[in-house]
C-alpha positions in Angstrom: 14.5 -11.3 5.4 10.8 -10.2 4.0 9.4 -12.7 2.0 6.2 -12.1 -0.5 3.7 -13.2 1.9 5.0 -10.8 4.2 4.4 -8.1 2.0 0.5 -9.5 1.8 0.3 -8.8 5.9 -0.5 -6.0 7.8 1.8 -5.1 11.2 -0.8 -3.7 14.1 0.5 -2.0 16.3 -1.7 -2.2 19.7 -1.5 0.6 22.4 -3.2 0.0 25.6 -4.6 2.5 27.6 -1.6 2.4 29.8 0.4 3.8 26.8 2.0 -0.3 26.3 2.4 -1.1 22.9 3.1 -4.7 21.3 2.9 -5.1 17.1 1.5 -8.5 15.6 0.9 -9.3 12.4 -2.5 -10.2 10.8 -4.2 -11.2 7.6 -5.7 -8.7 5.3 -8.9 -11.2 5.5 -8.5 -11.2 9.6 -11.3 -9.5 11.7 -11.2 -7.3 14.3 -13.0 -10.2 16.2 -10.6 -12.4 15.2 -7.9 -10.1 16.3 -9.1 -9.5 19.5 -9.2 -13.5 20.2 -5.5 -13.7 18.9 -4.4 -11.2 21.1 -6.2 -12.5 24.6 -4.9 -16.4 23.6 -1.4 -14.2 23.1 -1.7 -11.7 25.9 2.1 -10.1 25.4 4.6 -10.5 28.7 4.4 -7.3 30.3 0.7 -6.4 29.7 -0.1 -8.6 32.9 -1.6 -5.6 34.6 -3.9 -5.2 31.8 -5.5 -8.5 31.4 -8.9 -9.4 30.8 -11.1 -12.0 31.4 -12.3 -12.7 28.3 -11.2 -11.9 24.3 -14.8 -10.8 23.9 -14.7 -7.8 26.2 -11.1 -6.5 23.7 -12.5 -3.8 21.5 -10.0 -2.0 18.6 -10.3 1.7 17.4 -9.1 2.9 14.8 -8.7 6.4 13.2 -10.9 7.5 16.5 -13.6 4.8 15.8 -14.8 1.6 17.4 -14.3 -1.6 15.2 -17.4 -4.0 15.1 -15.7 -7.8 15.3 -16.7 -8.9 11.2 -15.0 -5.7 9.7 -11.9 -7.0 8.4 -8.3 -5.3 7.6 -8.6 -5.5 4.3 -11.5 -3.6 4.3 -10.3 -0.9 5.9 -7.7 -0.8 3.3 -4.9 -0.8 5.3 -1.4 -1.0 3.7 -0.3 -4.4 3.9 3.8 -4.6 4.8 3.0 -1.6 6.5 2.9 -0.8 10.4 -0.9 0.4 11.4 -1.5 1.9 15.0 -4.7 0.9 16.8 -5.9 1.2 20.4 -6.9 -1.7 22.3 -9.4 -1.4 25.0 -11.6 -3.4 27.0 -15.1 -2.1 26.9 -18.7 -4.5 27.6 -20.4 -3.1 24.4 -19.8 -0.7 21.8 -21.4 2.9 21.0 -24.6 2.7 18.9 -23.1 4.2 15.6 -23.8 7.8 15.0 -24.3 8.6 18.5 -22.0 12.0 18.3 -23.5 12.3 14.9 -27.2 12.6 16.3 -25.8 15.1 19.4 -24.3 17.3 16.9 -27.4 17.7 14.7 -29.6 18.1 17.9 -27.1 21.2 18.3 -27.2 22.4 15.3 -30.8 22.5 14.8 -30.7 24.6 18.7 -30.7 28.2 17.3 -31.6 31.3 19.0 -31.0 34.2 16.7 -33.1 36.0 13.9 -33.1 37.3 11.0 -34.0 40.9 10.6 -34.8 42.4 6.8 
């Protein structure tokens, strides 16, 4: 049986890299840091292969993009009673933002043809 604060929450579902997936269920107002903590003091059964050392190392991405730890769910304004796929993975530090960004615009600007009038 749902009840109204269930509807308020947002189901996560975590894959791993190994494919292993687990759902939990989080707080519109939870971050991905605090997400990440949950989930290392919650490590599932069956993830044993996969477990890190510490919850700070646990990085999400979603929609192809790394998650800094204070962006919250609600901000990426996820449906709440609603299942949301994210990857989990462990990674030291993120990607400075707009690193692709800056490669594709050093491309861009590359050109090698004229134009002849």
């Amino acid at each position: 049986m749902t009840t109204p604060r269930d509807l308020d929450m947002v189901n996560l579902r975590l894959i791993l890299v190994s494919g292993k997936t687990q759902d939990f269920i989080f707080s519109p107002n939870d971050s991905a840091m605090d997400i990440a903590k949950h989930v290392f003091d919650n490590w599932p059964l069956g993830w044993e292969e996969e477990q890190v050392d510490s919850a700070s190392i646990l990085r999400l991405i979603f929609q192809g993009r790394f998650l800094h730890g204070s962006v919250t769910l609600g901000a990426l304004k996820l449906p709440p009673g609603r299942t949301t796929v994210m990857h989990l993975v462990a990674r030291e530090t993120l990607p400075e933002p707009n690193s692709h960004g800056q490669r594709n615009r050093e491309k861009i600007t590359e050109s090698n043809c004229c134009l002849l009038l």
